[in-house]
VONU-105558 format. One line per 8 residues: number of its first residue (from 1); their letters; for each residue x, y, z of N, C-alpha, C. Coordinates in Angstrom, 3 decimals, padded with zeros to 6 digits. Last residue first. Example, Ala and Ser with C-alpha at 12.3 -4.5 7.8 and 13.67 -1.06 7.14 Angstrom:
<rs>
2) sa) 012.850/-002.250/007.080/013.670/-001.060/007.140/012.900/000.030/007.870 | 013.190/-005.690/007.800/012.300/-004.500/007.800/013.200/-003.300/007.800
</rs>
This chain:
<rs>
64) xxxxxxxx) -019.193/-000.916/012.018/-018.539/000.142/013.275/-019.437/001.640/013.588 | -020.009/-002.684/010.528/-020.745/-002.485/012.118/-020.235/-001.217/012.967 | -018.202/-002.088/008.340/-019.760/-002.148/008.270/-020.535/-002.186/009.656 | -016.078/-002.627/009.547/-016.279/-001.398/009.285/-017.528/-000.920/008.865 | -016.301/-005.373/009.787/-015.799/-004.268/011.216/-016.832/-003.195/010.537 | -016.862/-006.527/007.295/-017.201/-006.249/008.147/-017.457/-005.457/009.451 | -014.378/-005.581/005.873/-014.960/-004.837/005.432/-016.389/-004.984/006.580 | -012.444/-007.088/007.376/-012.435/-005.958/007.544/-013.456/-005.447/007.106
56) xxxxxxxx) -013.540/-009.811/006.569/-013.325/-009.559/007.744/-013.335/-007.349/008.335 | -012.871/-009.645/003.896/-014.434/-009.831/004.309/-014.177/-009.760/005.649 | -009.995/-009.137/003.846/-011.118/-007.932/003.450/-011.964/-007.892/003.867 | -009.668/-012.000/005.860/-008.779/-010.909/005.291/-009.835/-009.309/005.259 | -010.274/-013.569/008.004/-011.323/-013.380/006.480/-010.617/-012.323/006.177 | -008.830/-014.058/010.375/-009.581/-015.391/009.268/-010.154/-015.005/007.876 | -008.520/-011.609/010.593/-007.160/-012.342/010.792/-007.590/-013.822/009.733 | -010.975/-010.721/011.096/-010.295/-010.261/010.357/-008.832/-010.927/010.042
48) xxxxxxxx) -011.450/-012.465/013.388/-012.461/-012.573/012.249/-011.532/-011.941/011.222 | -009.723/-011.185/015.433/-009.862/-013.125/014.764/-010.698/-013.067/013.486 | -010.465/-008.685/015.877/-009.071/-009.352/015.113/-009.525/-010.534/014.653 | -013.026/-009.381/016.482/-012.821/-008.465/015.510/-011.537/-008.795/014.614 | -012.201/-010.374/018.890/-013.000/-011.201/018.249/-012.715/-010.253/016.740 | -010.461/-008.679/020.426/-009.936/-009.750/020.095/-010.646/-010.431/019.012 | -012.465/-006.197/021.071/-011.211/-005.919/019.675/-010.566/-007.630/019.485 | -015.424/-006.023/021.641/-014.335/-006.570/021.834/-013.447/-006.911/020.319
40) xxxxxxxx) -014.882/-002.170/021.795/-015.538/-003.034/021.307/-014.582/-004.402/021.710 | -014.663/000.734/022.598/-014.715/-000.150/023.725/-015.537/-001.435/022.900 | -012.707/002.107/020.407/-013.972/001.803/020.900/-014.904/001.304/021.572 | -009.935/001.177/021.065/-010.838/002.251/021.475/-011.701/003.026/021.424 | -010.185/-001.536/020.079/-010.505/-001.393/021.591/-010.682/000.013/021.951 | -011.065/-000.821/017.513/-011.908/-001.725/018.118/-011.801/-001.261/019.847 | -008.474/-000.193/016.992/-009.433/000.532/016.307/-010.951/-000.034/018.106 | -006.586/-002.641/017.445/-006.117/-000.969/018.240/-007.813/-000.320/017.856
32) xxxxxxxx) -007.972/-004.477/015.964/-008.212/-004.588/017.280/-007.942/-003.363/017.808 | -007.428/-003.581/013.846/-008.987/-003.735/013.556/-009.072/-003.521/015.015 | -004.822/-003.291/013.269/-005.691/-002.455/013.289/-006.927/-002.325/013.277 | -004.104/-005.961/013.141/-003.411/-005.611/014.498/-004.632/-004.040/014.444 | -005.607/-007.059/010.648/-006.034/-007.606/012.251/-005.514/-006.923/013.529 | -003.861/-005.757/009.059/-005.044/-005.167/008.889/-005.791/-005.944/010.660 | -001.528/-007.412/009.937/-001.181/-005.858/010.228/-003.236/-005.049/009.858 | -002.090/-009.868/009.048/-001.759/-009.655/010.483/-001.584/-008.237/010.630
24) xxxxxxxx) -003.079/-009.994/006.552/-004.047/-010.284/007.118/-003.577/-009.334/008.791 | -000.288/-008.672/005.421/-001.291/-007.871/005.471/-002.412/-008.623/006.218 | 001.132/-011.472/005.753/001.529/-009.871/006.468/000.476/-009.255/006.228 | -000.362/-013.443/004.448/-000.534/-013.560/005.815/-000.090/-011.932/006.377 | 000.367/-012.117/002.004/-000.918/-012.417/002.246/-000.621/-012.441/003.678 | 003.392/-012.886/001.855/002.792/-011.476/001.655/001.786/-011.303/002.466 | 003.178/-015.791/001.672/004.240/-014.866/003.037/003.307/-013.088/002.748 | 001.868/-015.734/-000.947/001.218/-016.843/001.082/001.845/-015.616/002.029
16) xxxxxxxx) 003.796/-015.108/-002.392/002.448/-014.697/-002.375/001.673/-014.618/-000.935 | 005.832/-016.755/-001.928/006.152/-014.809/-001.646/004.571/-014.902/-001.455 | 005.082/-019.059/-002.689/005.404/-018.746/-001.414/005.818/-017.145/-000.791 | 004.611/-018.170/-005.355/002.951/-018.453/-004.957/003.535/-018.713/-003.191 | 006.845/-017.712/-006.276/006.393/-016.803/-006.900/004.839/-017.005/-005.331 | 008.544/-020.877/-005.923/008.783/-019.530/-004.771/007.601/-018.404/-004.924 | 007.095/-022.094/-007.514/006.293/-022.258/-006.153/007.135/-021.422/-005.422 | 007.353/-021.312/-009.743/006.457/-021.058/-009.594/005.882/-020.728/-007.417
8) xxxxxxxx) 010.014/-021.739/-009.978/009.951/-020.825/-009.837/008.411/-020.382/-009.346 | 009.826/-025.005/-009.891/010.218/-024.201/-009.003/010.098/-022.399/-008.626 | 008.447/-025.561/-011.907/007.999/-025.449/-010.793/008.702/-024.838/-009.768 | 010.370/-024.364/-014.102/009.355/-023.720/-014.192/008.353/-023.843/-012.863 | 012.228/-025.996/-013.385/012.544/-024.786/-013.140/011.639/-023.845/-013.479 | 011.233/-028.772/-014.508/011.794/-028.395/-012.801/011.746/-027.091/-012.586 | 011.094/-027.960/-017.063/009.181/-028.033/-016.261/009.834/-027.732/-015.123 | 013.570/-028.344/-017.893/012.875/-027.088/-018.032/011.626/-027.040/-017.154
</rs>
C-alpha cells in the first residue's frame, strides 16, 4: 500500500514540476515579446522571469 501511495504521489508532484516549468516558459516567452517592444533588454527580463516565476514577472511589470 505505502508503494502505491509513493508512487502516486510522485506522478501527482511530476505533473506538478512539468506544469510549473510550462507556465514559467510561456510567462518568460511574454515578458521578452513585451520587453522587446519596448526596446527593453527582453533576454534579461526573460531569464529573470524564467528563474523567478511571479517574482520575476511581477518585477517586469513593476519597472515597466
Amino acid at each position: 500500500m505505502t508503494d502505491d501511495r509513493t508512487r502516486t504521489y510522485a506522478r501527482r508532484l511530476t505533473r506538478l514540476a512539468g506544469f510549473t516549468a510550462v507556465v514559467h516558459a510561456v510567462l518568460a516567452w511574454l515578458v521578452y515579446r513585451d520587453a522587446a517592444d519596448r526596446d527593453v533588454s527582453g533576454l534579461r527580463w526573460a531569464a529573470l522571469t524564467l528563474a523567478g516565476g511571479l517574482f520575476g514577472l511581477a518585477g517586469y511589470l513593476r519597472r515597466r
